[in-house]
PQR file with spaces between the fields and no chain letter, atoms N, CA, C, O and H, PARSE charges and radii, in Angstrom:
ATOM       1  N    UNK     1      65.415   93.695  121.422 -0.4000 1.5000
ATOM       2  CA   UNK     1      66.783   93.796  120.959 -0.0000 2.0000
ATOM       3  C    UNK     1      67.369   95.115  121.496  0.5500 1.7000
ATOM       4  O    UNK     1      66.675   96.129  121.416 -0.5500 1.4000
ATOM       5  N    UNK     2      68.198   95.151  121.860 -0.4000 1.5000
ATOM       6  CA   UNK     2      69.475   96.552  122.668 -0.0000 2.0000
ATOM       7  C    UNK     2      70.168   97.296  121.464  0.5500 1.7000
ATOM       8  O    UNK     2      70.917   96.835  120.603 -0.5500 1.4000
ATOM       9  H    UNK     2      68.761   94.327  121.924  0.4000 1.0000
ATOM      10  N    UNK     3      69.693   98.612  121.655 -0.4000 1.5000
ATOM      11  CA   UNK     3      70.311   99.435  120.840 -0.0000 2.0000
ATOM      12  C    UNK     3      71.537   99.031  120.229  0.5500 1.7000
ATOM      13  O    UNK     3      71.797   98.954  119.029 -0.5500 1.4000
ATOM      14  H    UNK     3      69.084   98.987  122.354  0.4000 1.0000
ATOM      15  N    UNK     4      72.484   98.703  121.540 -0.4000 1.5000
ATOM      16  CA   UNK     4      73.921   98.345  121.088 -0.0000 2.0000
ATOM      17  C    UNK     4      73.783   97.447  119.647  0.5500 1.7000
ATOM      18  O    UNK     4      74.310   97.798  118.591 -0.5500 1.4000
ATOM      19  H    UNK     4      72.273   98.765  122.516  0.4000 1.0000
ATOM      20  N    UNK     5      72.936   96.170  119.829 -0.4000 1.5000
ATOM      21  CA   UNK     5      73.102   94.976  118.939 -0.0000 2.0000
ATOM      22  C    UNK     5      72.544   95.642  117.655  0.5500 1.7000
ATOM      23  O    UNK     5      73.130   95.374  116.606 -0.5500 1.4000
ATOM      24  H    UNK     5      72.508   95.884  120.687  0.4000 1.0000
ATOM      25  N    UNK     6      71.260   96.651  117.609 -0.4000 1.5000
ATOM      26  CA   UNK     6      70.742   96.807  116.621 -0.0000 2.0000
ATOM      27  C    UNK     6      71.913   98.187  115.524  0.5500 1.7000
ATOM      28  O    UNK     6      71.776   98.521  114.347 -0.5500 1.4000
ATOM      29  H    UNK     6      70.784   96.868  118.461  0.4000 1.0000
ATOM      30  N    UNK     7      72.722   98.548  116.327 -0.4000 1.5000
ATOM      31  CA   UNK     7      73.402   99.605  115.775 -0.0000 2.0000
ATOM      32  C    UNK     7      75.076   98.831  114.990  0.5500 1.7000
ATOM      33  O    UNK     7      75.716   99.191  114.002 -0.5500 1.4000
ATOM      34  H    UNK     7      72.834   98.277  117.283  0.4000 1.0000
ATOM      35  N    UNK     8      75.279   97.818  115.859 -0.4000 1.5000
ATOM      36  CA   UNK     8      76.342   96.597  115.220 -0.0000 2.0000
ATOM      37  C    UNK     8      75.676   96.007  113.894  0.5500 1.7000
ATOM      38  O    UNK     8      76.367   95.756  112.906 -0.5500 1.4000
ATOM      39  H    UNK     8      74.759   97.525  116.662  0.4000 1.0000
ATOM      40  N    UNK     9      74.076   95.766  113.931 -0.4000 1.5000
ATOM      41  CA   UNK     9      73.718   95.053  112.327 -0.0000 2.0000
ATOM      42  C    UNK     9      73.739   95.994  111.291  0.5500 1.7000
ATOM      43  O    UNK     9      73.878   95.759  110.091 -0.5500 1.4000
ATOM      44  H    UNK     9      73.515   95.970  114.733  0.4000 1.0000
ATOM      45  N    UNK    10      73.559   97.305  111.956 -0.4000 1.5000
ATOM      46  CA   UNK    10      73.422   98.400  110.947 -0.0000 2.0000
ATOM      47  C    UNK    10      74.657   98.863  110.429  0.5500 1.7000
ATOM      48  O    UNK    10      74.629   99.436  109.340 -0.5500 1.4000
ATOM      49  H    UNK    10      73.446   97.496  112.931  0.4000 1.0000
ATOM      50  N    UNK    11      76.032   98.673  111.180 -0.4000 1.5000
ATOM      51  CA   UNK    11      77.591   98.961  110.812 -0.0000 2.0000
ATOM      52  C    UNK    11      77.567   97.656  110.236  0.5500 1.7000
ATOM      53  O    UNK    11      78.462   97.544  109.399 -0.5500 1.4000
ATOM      54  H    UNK    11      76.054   98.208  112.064  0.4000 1.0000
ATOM      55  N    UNK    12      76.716   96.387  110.405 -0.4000 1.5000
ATOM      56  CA   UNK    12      77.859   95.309  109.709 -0.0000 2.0000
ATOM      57  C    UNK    12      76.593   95.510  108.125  0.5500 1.7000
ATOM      58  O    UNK    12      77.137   95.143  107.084 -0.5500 1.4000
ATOM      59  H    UNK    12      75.988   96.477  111.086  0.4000 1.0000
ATOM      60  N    UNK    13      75.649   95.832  108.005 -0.4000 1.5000
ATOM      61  CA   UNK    13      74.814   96.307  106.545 -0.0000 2.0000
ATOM      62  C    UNK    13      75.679   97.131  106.120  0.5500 1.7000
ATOM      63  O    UNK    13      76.146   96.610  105.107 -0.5500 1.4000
ATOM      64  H    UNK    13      75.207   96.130  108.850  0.4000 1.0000
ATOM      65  N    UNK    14      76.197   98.168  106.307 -0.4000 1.5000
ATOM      66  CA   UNK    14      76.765   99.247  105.701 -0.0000 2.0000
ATOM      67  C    UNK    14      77.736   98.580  105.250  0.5500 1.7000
ATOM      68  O    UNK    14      77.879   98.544  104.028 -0.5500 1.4000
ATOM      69  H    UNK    14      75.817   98.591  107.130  0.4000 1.0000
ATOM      70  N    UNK    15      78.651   97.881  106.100 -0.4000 1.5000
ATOM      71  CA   UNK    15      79.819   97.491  105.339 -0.0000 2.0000
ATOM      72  C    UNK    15      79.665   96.668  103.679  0.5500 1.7000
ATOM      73  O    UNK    15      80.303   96.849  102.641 -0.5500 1.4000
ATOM      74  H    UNK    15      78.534   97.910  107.093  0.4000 1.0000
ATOM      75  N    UNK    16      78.651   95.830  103.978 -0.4000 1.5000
ATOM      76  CA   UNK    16      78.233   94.602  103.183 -0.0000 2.0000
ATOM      77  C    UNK    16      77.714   96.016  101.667  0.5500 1.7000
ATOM      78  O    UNK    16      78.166   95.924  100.526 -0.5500 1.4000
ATOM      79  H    UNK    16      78.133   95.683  104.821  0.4000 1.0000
ATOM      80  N    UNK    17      77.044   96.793  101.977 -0.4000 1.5000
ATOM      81  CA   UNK    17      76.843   98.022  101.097 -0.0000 2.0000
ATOM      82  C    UNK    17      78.533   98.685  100.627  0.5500 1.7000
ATOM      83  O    UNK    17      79.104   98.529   99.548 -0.5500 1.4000
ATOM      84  H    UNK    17      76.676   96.868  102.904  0.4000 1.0000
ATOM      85  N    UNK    18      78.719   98.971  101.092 -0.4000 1.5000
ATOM      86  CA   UNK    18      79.997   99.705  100.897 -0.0000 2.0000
ATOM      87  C    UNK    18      80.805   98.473   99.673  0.5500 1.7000
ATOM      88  O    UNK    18      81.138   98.812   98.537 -0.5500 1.4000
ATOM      89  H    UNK    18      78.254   99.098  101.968  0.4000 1.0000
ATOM      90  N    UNK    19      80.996   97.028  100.244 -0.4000 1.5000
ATOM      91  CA   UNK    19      81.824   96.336   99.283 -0.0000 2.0000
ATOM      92  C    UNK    19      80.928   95.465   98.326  0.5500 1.7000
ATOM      93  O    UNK    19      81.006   94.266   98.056 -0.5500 1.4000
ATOM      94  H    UNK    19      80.726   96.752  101.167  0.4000 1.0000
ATOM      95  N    UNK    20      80.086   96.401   97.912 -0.4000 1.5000
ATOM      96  CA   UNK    20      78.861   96.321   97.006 -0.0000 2.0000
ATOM      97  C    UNK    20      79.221   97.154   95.524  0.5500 1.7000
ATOM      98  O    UNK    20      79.441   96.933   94.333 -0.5500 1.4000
ATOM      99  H    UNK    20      80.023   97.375   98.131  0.4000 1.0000
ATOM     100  N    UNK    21      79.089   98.502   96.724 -0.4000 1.5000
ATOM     101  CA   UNK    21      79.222   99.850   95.765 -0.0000 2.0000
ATOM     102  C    UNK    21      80.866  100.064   95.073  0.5500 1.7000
ATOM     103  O    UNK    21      81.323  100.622   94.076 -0.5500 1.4000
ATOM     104  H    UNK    21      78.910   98.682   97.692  0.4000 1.0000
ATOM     105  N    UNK    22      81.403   99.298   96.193 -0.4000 1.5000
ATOM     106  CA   UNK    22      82.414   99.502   95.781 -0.0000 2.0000
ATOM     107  C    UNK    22      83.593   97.642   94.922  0.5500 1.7000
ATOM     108  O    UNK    22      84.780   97.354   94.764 -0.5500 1.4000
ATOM     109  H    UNK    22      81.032   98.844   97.003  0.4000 1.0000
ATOM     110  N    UNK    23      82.452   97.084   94.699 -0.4000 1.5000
ATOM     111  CA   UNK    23      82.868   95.662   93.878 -0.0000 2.0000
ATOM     112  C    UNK    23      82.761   96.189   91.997  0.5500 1.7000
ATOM     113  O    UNK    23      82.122   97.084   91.444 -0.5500 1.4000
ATOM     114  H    UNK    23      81.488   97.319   94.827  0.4000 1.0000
ATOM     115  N    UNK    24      83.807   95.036   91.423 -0.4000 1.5000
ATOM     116  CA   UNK    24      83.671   95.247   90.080 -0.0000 2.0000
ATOM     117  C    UNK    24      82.731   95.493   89.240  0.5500 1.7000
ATOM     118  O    UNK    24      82.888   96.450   88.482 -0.5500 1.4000
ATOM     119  H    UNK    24      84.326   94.309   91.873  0.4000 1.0000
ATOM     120  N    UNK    25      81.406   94.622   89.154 -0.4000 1.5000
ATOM     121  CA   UNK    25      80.725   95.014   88.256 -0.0000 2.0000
ATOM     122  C    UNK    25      79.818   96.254   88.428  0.5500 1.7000
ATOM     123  O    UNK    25      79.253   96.612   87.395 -0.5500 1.4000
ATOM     124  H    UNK    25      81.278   93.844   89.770  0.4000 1.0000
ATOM     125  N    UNK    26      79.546   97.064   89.681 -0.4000 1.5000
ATOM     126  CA   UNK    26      79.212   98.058   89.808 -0.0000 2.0000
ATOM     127  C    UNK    26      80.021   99.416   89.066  0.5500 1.7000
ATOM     128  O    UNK    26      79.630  100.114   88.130 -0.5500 1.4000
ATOM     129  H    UNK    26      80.005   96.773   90.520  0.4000 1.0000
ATOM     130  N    UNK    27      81.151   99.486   89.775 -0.4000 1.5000
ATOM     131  CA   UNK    27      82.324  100.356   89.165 -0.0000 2.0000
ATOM     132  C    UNK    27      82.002  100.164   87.599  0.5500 1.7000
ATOM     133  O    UNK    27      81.458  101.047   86.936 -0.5500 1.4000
ATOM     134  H    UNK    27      81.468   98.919   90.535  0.4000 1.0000
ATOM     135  N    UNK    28      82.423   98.824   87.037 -0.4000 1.5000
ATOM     136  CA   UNK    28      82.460   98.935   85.915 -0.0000 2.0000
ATOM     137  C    UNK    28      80.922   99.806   85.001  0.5500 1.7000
ATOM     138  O    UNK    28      81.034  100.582   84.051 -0.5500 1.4000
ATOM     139  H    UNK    28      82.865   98.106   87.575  0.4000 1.0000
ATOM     140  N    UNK    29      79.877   99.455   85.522 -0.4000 1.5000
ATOM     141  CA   UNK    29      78.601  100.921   84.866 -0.0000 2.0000
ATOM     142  C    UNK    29      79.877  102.009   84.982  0.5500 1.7000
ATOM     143  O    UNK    29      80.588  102.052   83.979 -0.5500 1.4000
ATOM     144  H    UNK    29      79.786   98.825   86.293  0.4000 1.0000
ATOM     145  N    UNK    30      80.187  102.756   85.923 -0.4000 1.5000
ATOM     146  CA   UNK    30      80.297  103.947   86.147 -0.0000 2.0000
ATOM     147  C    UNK    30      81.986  104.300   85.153  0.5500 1.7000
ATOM     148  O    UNK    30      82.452  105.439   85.174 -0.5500 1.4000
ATOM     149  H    UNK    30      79.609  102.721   86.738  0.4000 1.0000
ATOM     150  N    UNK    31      82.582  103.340   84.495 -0.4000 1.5000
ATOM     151  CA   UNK    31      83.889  103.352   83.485 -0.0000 2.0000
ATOM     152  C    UNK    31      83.667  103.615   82.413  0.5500 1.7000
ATOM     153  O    UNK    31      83.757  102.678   81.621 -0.5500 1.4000
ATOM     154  H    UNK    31      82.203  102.415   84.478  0.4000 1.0000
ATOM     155  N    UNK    32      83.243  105.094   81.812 -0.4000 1.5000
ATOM     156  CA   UNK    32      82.569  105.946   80.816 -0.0000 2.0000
ATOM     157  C    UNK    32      83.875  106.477   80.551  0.5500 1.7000
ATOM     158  O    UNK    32      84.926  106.526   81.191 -0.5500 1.4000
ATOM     159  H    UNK    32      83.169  105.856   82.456  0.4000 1.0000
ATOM     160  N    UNK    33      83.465  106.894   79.323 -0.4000 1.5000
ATOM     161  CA   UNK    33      84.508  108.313   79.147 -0.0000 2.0000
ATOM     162  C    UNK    33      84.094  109.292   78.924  0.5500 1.7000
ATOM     163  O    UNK    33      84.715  110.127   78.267 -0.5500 1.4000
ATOM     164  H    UNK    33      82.611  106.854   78.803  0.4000 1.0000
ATOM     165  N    UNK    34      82.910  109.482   79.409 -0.4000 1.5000
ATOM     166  CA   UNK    34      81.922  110.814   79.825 -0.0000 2.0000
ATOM     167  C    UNK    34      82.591  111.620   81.180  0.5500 1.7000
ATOM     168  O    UNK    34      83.254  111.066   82.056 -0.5500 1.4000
ATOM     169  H    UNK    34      82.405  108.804   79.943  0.4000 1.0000
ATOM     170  N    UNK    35      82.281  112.904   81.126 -0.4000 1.5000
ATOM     171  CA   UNK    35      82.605  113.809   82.352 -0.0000 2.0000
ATOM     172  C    UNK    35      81.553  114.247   82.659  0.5500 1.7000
ATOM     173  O    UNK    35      80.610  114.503   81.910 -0.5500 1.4000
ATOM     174  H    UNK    35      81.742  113.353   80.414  0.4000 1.0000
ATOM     175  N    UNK    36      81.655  114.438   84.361 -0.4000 1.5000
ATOM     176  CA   UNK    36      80.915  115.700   85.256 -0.0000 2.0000
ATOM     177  C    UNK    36      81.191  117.076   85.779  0.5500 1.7000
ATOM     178  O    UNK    36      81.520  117.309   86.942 -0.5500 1.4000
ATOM     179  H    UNK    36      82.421  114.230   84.970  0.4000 1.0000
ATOM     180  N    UNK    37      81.030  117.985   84.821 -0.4000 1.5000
ATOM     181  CA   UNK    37      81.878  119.224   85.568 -0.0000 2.0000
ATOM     182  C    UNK    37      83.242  119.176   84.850  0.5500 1.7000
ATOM     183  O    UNK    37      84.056  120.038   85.182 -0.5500 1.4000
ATOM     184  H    UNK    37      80.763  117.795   83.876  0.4000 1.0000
ATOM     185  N    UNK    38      83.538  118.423   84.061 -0.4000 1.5000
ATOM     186  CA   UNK    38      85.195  118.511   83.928 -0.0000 2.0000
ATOM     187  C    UNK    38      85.582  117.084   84.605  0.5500 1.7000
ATOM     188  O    UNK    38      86.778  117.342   84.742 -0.5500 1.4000
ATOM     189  H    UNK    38      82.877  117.723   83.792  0.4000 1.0000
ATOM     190  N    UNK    39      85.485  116.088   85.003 -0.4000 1.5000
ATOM     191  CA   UNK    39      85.505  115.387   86.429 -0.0000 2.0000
ATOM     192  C    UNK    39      85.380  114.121   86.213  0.5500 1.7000
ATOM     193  O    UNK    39      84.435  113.828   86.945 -0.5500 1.4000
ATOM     194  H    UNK    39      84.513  115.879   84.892  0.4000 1.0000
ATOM     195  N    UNK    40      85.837  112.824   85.494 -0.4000 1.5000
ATOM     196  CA   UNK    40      85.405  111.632   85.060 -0.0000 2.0000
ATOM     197  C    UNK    40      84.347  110.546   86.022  0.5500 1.7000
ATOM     198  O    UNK    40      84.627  109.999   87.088 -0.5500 1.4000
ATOM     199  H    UNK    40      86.605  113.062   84.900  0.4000 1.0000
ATOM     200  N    UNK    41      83.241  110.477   85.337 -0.4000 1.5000
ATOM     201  CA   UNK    41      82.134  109.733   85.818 -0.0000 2.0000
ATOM     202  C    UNK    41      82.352  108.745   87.271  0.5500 1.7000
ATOM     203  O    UNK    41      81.795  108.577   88.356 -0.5500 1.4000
ATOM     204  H    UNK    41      83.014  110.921   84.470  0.4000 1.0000
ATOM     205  N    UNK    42      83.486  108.255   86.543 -0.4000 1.5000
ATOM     206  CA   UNK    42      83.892  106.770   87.250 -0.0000 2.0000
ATOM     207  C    UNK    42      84.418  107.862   89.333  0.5500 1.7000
ATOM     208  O    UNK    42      84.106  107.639   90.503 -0.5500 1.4000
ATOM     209  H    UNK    42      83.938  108.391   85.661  0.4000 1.0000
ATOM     210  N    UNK    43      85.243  108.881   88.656 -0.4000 1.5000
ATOM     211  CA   UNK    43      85.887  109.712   90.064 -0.0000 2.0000
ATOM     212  C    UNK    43      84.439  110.126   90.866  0.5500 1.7000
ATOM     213  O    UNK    43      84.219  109.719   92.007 -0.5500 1.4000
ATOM     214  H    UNK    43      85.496  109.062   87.706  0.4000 1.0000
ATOM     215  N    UNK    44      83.462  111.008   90.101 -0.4000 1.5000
ATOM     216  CA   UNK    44      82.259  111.259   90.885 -0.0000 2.0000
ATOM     217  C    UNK    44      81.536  110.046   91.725  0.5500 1.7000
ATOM     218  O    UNK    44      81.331  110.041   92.939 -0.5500 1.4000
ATOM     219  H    UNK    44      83.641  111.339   89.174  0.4000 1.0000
ATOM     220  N    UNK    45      81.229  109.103   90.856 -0.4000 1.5000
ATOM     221  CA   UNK    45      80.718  107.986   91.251 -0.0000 2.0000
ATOM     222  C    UNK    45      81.719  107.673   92.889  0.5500 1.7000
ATOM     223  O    UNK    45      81.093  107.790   93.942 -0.5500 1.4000
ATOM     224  H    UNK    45      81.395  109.108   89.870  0.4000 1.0000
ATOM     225  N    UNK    46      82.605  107.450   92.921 -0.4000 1.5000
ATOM     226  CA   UNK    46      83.394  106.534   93.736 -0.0000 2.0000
ATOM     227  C    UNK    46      83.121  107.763   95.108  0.5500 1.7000
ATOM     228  O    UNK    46      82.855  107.416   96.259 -0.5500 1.4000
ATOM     229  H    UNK    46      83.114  107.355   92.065  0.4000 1.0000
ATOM     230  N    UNK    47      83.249  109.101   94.687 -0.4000 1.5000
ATOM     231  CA   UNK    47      83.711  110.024   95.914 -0.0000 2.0000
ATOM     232  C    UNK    47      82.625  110.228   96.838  0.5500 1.7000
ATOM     233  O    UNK    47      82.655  110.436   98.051 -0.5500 1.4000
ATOM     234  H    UNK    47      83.465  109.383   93.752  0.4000 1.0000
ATOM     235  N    UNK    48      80.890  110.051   95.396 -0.4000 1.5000
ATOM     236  CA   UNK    48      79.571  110.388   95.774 -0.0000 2.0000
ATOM     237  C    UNK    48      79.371  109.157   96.979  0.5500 1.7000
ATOM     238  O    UNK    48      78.881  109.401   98.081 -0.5500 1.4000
ATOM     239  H    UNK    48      80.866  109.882   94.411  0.4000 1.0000
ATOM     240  N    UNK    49      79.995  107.372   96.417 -0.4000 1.5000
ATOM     241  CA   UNK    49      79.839  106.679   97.295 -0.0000 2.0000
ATOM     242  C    UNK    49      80.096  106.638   98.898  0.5500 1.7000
ATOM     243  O    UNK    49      79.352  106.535   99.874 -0.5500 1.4000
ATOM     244  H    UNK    49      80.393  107.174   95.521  0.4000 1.0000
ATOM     245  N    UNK    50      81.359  106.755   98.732 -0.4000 1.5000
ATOM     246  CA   UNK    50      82.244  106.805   99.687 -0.0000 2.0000
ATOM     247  C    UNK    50      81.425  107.916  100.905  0.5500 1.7000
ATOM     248  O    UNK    50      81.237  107.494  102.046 -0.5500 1.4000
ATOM     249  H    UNK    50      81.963  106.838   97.939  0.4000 1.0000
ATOM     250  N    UNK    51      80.954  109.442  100.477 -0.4000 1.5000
ATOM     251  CA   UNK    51      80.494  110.266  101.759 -0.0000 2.0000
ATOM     252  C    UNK    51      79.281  109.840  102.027  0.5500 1.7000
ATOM     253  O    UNK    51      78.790  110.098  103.126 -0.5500 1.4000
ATOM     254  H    UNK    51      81.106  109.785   99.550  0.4000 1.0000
ATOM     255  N    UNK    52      78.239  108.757  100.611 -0.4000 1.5000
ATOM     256  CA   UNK    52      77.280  108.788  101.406 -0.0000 2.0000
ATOM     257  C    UNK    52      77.694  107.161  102.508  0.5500 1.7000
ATOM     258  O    UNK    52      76.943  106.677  103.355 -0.5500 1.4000
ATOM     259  H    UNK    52      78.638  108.548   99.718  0.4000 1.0000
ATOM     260  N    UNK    53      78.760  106.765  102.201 -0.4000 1.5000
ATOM     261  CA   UNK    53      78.575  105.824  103.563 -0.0000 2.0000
ATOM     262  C    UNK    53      79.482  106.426  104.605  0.5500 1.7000
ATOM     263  O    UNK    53      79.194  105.885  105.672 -0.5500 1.4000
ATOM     264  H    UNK    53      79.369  107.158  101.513  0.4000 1.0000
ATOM     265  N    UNK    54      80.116  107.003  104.715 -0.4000 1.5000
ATOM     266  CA   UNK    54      80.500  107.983  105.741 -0.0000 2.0000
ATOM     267  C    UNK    54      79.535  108.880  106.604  0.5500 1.7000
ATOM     268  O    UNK    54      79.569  109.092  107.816 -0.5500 1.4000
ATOM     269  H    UNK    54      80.349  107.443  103.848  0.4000 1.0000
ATOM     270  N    UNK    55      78.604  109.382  105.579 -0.4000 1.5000
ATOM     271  CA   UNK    55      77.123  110.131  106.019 -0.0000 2.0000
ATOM     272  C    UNK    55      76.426  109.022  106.914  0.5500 1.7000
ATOM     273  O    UNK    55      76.317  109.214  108.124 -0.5500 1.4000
ATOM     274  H    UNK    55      78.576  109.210  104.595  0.4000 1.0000
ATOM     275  N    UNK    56      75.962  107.882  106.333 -0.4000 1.5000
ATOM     276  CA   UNK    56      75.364  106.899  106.797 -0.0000 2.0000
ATOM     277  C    UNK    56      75.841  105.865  108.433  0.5500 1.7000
ATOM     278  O    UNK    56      75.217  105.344  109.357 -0.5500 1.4000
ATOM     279  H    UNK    56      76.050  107.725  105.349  0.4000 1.0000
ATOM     280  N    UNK    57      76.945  105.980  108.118 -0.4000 1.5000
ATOM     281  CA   UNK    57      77.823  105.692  109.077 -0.0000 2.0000
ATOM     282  C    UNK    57      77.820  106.607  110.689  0.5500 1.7000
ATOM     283  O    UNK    57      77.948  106.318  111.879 -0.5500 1.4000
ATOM     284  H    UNK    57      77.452  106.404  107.367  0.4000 1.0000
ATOM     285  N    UNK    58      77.631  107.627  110.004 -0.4000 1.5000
ATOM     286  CA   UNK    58      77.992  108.706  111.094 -0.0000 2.0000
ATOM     287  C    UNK    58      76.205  108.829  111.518  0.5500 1.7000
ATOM     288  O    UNK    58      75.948  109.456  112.546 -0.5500 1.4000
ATOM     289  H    UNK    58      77.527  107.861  109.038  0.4000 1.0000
ATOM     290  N    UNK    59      75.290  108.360  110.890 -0.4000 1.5000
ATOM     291  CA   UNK    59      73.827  108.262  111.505 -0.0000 2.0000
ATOM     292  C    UNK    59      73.622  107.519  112.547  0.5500 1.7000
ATOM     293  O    UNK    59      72.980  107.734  113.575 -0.5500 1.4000
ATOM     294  H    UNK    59      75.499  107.851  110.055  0.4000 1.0000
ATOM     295  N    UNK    60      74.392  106.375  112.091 -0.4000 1.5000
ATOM     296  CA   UNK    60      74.078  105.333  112.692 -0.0000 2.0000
ATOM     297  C    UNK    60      74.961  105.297  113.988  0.5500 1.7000
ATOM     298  O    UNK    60      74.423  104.497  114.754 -0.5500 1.4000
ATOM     299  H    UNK    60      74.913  106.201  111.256  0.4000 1.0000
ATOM     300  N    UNK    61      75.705  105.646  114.361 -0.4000 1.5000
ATOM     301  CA   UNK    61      76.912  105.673  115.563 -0.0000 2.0000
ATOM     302  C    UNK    61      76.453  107.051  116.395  0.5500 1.7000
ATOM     303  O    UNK    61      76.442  107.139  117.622 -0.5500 1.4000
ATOM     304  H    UNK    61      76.142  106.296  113.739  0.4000 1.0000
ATOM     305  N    UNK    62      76.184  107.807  115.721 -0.4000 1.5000
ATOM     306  CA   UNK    62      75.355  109.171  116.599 -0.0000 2.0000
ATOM     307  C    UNK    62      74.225  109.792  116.540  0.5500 1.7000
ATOM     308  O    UNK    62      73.984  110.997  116.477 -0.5500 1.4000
ATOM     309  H    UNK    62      76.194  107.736  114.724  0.4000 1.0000
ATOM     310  N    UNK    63      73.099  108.291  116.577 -0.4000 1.5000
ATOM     311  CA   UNK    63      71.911  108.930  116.644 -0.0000 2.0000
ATOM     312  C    UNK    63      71.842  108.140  118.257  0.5500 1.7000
ATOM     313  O    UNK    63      72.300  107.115  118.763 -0.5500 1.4000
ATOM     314  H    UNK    63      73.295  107.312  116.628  0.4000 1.0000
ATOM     315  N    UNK    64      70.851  109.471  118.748 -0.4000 1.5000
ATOM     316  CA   UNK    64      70.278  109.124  120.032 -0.0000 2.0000
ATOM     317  C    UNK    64      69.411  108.162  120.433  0.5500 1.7000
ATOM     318  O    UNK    64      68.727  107.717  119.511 -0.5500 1.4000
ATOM     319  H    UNK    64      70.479  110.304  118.337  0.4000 1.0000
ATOM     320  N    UNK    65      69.186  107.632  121.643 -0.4000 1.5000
ATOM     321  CA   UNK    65      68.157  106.847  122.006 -0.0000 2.0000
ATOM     322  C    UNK    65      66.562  107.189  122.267  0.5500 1.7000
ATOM     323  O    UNK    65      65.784  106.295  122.599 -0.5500 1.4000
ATOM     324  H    UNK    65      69.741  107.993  122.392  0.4000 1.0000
């Protein structure tokens, strides 16, 4: 299998992750009325998601051969 193809299954996983983390009944765990820091659960949760698939994202598009 060619880098190219294997780095397209790994952007089209992430996505399928991403509208995972980011679908209703997940969110809904994280709809507390607890805080972090001052910072509502549900806001940490969403922001923590979001960089680690940005992080993940950015592995996968600029790692070397």
């Amino acid at each position: 299998m060619q880098e190219h193809e294997r780095r397209g299954q790994r952007l089209i996983a992430l996505f399928i992750l991403g509208c995972v983390l980011f679908n209703y009944p997940v969110l809904s765990l994280f709809n507390v009325a607890t805080e972090v820091f001052g910072v509502p659960v549900l806001y940490v949760y969403i922001f923590t998601a979001w960089a680690l698939l940005v992080g993940l994202m950015a592995l996968v598009v600029e790692t070397r051969r």
